[in-house]
TORBA-703946 format. One record per atom (N, C-alpha, C, O): residue in one letter; x, y, z. Coordinates in steps of 0.1 Angstrom, whole numbers, padded with zeros to 4 digits, always signed. Example, Ala and Ser with C-alpha at 12.3 -4.5 7.8 and 13.67 -1.06 7.14 Angstrom:
// TORBA-703946
a+0132-0057+0078a+0123-0045+0078a+0132-0033+0078a+0142-0033+0085s+0128-0022+0071s+0137-0011+0071s+0129+0000+0079s+0134+0011+0080
//
This chain:
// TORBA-703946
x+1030+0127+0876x+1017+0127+0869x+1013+0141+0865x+1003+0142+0858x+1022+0154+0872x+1013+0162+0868x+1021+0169+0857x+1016+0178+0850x+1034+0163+0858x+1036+0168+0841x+1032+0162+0835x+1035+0167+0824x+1023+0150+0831x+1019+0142+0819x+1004+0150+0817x+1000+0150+0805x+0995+0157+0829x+0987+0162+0829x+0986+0178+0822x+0976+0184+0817x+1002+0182+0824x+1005+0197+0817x+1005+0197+0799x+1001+0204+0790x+1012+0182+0802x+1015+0182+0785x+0999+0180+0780x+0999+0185+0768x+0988+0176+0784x+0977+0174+0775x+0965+0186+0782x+0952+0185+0780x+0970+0195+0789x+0960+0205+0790x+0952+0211+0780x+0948+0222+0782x+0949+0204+0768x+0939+0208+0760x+0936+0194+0753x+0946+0190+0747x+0928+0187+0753x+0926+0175+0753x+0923+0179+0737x+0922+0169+0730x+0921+0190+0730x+0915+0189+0717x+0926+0198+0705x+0921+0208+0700x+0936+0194+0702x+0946+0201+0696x+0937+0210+0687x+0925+0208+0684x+0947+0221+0683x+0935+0228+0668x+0930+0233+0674x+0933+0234+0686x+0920+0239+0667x+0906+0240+0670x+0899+0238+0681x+0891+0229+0678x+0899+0242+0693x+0894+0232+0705x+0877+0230+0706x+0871+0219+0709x+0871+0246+0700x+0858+0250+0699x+0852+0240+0689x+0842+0233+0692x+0860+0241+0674x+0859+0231+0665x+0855+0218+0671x+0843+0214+0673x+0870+0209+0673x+0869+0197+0675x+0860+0193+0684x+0855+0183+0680x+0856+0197+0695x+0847+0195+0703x+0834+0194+0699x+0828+0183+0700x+0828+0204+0692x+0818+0209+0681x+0814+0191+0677x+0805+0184+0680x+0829+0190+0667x+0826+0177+0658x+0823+0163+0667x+0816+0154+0663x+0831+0163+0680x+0827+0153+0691x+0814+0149+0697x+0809+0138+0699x+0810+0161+0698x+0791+0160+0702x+0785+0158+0691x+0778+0148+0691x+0786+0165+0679x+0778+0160+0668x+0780+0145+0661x+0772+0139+0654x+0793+0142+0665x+0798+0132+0657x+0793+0112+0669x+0794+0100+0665x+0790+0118+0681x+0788+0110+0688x+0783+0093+0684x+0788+0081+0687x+0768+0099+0677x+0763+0083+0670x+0775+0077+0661x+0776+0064+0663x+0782+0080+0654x+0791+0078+0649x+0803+0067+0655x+0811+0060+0649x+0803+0069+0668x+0814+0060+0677x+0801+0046+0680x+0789+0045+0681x+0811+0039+0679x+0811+0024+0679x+0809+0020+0695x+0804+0009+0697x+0813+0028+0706x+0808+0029+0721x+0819+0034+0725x+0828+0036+0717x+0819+0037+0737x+0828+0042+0741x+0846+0039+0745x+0855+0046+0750x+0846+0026+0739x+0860+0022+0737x+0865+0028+0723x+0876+0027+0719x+0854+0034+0715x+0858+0037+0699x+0863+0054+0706x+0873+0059+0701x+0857+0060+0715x+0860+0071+0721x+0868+0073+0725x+0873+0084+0721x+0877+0064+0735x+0885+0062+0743x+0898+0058+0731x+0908+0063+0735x+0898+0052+0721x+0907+0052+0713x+0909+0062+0705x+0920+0065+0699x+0899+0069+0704x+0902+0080+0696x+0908+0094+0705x+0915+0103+0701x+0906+0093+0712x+0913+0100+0727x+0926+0098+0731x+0931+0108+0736x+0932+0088+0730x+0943+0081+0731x+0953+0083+0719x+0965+0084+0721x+0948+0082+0707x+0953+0085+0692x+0961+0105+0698x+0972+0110+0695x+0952+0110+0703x+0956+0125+0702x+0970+0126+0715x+0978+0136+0714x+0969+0116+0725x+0983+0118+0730x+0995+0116+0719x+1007+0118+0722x+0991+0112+0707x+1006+0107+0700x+1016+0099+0704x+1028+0100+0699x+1010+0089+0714x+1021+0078+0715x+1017+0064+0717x+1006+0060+0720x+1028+0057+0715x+1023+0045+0716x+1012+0040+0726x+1015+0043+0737x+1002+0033+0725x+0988+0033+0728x+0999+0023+0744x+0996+0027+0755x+1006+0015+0745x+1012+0012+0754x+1019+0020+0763x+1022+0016+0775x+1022+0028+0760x+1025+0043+0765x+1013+0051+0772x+1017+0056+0783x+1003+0054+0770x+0990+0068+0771x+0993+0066+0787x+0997+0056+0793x+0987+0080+0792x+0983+0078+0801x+0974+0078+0809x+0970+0089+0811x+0968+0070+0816x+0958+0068+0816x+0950+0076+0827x+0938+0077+0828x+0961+0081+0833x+0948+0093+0839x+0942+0107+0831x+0931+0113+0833x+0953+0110+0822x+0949+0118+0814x+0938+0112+0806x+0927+0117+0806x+0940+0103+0800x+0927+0094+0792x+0914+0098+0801x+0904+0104+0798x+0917+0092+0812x+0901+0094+0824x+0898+0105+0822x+0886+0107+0823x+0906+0117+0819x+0899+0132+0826x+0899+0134+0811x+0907+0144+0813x+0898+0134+0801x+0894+0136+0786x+0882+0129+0786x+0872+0136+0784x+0881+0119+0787x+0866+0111+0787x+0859+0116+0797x+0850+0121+0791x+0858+0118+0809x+0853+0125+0817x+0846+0136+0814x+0834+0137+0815x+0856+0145+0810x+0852+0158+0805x+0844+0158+0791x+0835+0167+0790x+0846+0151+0783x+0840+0149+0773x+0824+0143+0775x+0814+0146+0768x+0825+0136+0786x+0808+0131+0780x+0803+0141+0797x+0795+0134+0804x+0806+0152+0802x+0803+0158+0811x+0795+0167+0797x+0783+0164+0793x+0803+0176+0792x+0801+0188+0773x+0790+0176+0767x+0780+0181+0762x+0790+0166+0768x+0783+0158+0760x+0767+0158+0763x+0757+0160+0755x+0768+0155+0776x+0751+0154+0787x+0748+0165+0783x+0738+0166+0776x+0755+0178+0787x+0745+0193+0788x+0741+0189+0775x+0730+0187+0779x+0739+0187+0761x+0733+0186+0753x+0727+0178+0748x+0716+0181+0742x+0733+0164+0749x+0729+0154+0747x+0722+0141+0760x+0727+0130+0764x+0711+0145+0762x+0704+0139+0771x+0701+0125+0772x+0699+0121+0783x+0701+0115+0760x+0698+0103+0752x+0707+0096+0754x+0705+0084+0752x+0722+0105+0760x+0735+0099+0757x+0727+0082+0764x+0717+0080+0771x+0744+0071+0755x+0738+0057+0761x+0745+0055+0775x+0755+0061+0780x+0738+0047+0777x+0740+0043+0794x+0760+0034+0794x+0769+0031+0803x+0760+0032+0785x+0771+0024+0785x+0783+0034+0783x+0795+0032+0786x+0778+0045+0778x+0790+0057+0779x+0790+0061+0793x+0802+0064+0796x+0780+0063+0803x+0780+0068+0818x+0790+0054+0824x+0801+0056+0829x+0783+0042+0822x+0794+0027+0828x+0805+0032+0830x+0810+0033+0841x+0809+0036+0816x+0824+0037+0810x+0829+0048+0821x+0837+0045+0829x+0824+0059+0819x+0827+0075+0830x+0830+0070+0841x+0840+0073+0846x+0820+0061+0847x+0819+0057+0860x+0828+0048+0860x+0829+0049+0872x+0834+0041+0857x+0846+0031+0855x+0861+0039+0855x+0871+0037+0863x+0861+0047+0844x+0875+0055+0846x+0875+0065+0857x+0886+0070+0859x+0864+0069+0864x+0864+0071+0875x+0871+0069+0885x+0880+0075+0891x+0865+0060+0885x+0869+0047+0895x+0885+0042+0898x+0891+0040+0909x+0889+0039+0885x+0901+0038+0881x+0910+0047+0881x+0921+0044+0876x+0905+0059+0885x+0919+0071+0884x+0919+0071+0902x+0928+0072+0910x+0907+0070+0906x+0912+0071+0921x+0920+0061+0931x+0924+0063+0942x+0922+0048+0922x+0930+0035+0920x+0941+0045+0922x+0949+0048+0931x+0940+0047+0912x+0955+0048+0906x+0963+0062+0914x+0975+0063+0915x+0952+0072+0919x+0958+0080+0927x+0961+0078+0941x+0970+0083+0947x+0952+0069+0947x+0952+0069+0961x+0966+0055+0961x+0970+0048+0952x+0971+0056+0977x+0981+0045+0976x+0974+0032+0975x+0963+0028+0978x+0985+0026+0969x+0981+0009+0968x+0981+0002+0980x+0989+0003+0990x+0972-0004+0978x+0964-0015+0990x+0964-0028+0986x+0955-0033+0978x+0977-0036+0992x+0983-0043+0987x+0969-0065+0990x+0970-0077+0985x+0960-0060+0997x+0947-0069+0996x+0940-0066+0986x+0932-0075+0983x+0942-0055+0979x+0932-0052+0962x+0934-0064+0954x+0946-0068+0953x+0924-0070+0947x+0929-0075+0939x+0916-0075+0927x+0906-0081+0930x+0916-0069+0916x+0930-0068+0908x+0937-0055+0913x+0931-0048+0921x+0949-0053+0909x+0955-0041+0916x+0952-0027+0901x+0950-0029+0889x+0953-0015+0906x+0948-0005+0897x+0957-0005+0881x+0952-0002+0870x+0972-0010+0884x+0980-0015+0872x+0977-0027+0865x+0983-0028+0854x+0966-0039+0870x+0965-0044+0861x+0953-0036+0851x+0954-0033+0839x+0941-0034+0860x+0934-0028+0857x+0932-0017+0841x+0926-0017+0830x+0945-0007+0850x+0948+0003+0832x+0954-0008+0821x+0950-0007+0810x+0965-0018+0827x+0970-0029+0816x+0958-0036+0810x+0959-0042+0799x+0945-0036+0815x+0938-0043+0807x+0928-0034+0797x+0921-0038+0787x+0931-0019+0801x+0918-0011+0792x+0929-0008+0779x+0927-0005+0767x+0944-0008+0787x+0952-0013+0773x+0953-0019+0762x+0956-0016+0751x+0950-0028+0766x+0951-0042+0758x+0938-0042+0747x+0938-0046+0736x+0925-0036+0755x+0911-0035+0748x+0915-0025+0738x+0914-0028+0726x+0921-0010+0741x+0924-0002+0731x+0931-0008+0721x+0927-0005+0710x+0944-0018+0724x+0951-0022+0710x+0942-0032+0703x+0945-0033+0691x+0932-0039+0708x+0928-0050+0701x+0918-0039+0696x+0922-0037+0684x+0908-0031+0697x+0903-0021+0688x+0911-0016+0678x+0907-0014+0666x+0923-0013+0682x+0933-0005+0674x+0933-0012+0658x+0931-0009+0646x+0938-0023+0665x+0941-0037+0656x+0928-0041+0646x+0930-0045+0634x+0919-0040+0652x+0905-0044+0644x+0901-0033+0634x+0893-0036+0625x+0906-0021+0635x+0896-0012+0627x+0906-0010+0619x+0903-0004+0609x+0922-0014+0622x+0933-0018+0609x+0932-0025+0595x+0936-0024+0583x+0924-0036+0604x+0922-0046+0597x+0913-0042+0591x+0916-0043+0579x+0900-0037+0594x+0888-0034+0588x+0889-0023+0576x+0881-0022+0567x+0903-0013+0577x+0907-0006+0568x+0912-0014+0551x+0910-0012+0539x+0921-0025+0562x+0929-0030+0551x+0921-0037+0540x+0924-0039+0528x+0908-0041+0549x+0899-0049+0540x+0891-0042+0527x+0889-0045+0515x+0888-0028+0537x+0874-0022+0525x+0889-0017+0511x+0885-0015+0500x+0906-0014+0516x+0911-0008+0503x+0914-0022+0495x+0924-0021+0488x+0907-0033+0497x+0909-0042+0484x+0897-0041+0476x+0887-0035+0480x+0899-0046+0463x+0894-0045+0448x+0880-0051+0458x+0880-0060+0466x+0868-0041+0453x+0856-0043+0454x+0852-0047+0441x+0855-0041+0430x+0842-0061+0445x+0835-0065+0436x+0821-0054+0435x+0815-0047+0444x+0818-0055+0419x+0808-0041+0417x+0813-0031+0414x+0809-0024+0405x+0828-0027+0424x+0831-0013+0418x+0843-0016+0414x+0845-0006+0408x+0857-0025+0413x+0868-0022+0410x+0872-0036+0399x+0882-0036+0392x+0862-0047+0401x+0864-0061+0394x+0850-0063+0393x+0844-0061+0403x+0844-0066+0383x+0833-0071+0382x+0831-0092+0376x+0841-0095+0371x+0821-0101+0375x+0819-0110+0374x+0821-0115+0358x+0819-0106+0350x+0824-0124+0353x+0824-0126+0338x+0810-0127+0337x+0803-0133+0345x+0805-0118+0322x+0786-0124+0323x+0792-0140+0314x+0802-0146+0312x+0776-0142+0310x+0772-0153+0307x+0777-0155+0294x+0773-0146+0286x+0785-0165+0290x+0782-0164+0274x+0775-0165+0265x+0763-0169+0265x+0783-0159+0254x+0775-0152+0248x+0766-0165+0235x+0773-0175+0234x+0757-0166+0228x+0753-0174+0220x+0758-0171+0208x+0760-0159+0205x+0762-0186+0196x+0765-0180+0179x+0751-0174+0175x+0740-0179+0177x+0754-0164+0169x+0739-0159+0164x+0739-0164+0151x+0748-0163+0143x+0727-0171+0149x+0723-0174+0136x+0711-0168+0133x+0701-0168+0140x+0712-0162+0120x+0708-0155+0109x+0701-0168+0100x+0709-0178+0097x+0687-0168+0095x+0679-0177+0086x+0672-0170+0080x+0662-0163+0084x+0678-0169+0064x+0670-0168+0055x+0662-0178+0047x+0665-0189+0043x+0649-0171+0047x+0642-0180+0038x+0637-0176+0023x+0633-0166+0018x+0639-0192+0018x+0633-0186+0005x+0622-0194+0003x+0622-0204+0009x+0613-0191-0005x+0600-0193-0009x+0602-0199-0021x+0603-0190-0029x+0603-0213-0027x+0598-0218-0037x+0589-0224-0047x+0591-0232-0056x+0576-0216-0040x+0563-0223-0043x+0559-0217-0053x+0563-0205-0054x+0551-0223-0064x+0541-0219-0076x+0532-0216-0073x+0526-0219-0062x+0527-0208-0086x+0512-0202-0079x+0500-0217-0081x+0490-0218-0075x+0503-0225-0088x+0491-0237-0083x+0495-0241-0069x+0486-0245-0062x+0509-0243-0064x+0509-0248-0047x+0501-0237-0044x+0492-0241-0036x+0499-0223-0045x+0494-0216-0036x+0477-0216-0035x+0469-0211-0026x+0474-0222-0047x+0457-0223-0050x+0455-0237-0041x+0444-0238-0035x+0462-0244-0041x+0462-0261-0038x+0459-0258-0025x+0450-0263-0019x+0469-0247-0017x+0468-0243-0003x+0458-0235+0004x+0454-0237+0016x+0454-0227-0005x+0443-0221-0004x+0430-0230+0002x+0424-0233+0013x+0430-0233-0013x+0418-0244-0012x+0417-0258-0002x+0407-0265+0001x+0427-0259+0002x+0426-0268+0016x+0423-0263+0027x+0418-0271+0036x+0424-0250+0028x+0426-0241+0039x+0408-0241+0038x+0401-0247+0045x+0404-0233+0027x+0385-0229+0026x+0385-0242+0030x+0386-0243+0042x+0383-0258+0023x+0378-0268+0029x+0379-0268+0039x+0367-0265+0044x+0388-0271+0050x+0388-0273+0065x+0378-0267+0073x+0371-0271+0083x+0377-0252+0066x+0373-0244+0072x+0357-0241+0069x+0348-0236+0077x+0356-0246+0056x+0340-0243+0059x+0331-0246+0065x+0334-0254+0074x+0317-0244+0065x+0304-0250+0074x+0302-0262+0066x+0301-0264+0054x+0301-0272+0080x+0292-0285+0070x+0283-0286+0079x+0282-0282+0091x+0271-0296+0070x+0258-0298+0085x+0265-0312+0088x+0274-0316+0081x+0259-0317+0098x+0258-0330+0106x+0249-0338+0102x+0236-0337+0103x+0257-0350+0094x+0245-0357+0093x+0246-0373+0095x+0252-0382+0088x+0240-0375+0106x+0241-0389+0113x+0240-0401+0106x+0231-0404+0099x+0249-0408+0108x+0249-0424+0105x+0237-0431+0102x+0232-0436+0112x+0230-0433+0090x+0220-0441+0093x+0218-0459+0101x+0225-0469+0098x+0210-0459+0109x+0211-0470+0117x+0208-0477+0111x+0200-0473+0103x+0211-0496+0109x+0206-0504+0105x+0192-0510+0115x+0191-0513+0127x+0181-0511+0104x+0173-0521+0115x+0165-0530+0110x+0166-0527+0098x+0158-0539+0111x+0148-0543+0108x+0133-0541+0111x+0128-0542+0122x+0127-0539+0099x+0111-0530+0095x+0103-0539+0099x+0106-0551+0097x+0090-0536+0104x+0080-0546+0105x+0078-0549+0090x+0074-0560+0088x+0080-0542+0079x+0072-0546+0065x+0083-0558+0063x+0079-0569+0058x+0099-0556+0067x+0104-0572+0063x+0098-0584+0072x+0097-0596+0069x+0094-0579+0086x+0091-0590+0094x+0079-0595+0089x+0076-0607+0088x+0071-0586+0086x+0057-0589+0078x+0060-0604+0068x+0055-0615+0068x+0066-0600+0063x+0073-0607+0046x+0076-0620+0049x+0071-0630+0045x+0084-0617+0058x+0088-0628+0064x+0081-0643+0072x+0082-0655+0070x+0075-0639+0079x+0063-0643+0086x+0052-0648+0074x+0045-0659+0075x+0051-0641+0066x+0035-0646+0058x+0045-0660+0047x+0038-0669+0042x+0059-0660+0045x+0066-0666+0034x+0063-0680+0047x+0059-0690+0043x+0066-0680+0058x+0071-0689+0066x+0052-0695+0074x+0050-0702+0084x+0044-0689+0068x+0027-0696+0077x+0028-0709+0073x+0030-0717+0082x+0028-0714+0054x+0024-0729+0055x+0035-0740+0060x+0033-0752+0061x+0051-0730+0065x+0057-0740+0074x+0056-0741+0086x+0065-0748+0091x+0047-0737+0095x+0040-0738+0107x+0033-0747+0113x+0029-0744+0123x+0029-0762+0109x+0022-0770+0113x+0020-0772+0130x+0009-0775+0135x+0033-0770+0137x+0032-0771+0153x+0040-0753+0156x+0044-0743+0149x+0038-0759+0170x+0039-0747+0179x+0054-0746+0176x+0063-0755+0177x+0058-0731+0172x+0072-0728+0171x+0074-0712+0181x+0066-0703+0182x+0086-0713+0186x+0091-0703+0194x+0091-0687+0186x+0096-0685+0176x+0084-0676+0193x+0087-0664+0177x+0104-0663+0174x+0110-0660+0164x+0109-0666+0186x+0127-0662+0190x+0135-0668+0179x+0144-0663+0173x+0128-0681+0176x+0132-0691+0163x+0131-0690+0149x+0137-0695+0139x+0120-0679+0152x+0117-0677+0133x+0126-0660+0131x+0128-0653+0120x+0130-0658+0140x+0141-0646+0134x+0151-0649+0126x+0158-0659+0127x+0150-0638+0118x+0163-0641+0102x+0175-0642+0112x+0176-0638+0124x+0185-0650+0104x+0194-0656+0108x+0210-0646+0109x+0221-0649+0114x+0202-0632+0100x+0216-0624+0094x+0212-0619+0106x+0223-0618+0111x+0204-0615+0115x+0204-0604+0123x+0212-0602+0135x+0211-0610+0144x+0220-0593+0137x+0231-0589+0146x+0230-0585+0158x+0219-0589+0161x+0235-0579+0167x+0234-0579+0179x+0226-0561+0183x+0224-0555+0173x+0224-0556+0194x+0222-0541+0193x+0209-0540+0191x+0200-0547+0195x+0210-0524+0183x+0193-0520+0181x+0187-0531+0170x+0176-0535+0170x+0200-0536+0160x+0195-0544+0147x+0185-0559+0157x+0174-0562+0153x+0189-0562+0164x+0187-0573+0173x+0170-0573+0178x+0160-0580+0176x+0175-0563+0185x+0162-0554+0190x+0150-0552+0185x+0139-0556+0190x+0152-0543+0172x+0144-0540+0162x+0133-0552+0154x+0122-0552+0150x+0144-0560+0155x+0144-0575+0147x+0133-0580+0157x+0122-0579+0151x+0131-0584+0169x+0122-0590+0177x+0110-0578+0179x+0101-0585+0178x+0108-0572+0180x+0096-0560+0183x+0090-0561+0168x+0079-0567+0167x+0095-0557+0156x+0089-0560+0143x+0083-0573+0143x+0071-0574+0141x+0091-0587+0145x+0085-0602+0147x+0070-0596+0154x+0060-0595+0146x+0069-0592+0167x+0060-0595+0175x+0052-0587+0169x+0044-0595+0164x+0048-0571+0164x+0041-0569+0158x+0035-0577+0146x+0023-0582+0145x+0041-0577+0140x+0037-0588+0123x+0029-0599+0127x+0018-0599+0123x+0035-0609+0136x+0023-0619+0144x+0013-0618+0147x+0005-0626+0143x+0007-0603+0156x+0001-0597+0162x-0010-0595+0151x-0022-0596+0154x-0005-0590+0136x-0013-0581+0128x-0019-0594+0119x-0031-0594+0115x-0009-0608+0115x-0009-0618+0109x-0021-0627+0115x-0027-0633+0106x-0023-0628+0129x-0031-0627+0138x-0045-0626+0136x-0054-0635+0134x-0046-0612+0137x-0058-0602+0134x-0066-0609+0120x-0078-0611+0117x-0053-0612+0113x-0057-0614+0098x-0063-0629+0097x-0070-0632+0088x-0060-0641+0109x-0068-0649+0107x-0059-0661+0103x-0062-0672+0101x-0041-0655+0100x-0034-0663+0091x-0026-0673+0106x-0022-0684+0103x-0025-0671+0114x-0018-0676+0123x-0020-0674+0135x-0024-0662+0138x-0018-0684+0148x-0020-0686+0160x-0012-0677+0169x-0003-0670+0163x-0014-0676+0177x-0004-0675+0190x-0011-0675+0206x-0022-0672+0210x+0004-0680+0213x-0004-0686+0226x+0013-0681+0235x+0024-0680+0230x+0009-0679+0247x+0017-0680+0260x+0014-0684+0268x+0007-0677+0275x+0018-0697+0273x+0016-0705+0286x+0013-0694+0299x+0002-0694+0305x+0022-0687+0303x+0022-0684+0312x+0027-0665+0314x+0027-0657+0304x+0029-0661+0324x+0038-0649+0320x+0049-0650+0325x+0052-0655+0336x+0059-0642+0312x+0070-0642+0305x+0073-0657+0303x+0084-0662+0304x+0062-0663+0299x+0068-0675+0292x+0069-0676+0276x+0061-0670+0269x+0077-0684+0273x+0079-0680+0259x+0067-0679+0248x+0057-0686+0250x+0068-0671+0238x+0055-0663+0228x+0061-0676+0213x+0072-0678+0208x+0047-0681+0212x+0046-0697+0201x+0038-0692+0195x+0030-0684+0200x+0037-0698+0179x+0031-0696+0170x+0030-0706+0160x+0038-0715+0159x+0021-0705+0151x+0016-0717+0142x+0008-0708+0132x+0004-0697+0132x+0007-0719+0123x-0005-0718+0112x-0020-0717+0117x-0025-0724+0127x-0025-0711+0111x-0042-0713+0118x-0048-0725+0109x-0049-0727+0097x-0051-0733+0121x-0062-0748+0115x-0077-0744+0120x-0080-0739+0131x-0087-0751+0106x-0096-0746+0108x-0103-0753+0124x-0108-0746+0132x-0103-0766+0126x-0103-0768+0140x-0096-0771+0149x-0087-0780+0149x-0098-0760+0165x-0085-0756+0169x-0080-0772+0180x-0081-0774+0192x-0076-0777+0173x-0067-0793+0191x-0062-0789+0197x-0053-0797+0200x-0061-0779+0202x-0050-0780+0210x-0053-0786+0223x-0045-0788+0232
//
């Protein structure tokens, strides 16, 4: 072991001041400390089934020892890790204690196996980002495109269509006043008329509801028509030409001719 420890007495090829340099600053950059640990392992130059792993321990060791004096923040999962290959070199140094279980060889066989499966993943993760990026190396078909149509127009109008147009246009548009429907009704002067034509056919008591013209219609015409009767009576009345009587109230409104003596 301690020629494997001779051959890596500088854990930082190059540059040692350098690379070190770039290791503390470059820290957030590692993915945790197995991204460390592989990258540590890459600088023995051999197959990751090969490293050795005590040397690995005292590179990481030493590394996040340079790391603390500066970096105070460091994460706790980087100390785990320290404290783990720790642990594991003194496995691996002291004699085997054949009640251990796991024993310190499976132990490195398994921080192996984590290094190749990192190894393996950030291969893959290579292989992926050098394929054709969409956005930058292939982009989407757009939308197609529409036939453009172009419409000319032509104007075939005379100048009387254009006066014809005009002048529909001022119509619509000017002021008009409002001027309401005249209503139909009937006037006391026809109910008057009517009433004085109809006295000498009065001999008995007749209903006023009965002597309404026969054309009259339903509504205000209706309406109108009975309120004019009742006035006209009322005035015809006065005048001496005809009776009226109501039994009771709201019982029906009777009328007659005036006789000079009254039988009733």
């Amino acid at each position: 072991m301690q020629g494997t420890s001779d051959a890596f007495e500088d854990p930082w090829p190059g540059n040692a001041k350098a690379t070190k340099s770039a290791f503390i600053v470059d820290v957030d950059a590692f993915e945790g400390p197995l991204d460390i640990l592989l990258t540590l392992a890459r600088q023995q130059k051999v197959d990751l089934t090969q490293i050795s792993i005590l040397e690995l321990a005292d590179q990481y060791l030493q590394f996040v020892a340079e790391v603390r004096d500066i970096r105070l923040d460091l994460a706790a999962d980087y100390l785990v890790m320290a404290a783990w290959l720790a642990y594991l070199k003194s496995r691996l140094l002291l004699p085997v204690d054949e009640d251990e279980d796991p024993s310190p060889e499976q132990m490195a066989e398994a921080l192996q196996f984590h290094l190749r499966r990192l190894e393996a993943t950030r291969e893959g993760a290579k292989k992926l980002m050098q394929r054709p990026q969409l956005g930058a190396d292939l982009f989407r078909c757009g939308n197609a495109e529409g036939i453009p149509v172009e419409v000319d127009v032509e104007w075939n109008a005379s100048f009387y269509d254009l006066l014809n147009a005009y002048a529909d246009h001022t119509r619509r548009t000017e002021h008009r006043d409002w001027k309401p429907r005249p209503v139909e009704v009937f006037t006391m002067e026809q109910a008057l008329q009517r009433l004085t034509e109809l006295v000498g056919d009065l001999p008995d008591w007749r209903d006023m509801f009965a002597l309404l013209p026969p054309e009259v219609k339903g509504g205000i015409h209706y309406r109108s028509a009975v309120s004019s009767t009742l006035a006209a009576s009322l005035e015809l009345t006065r005048m001496g030409k005809i009776e009226l009587r109501q039994t009771g109230a709201f019982a029906p409104i009777e009328m007659r001719t005036q006789r000079e003596e009254d039988d009733t």
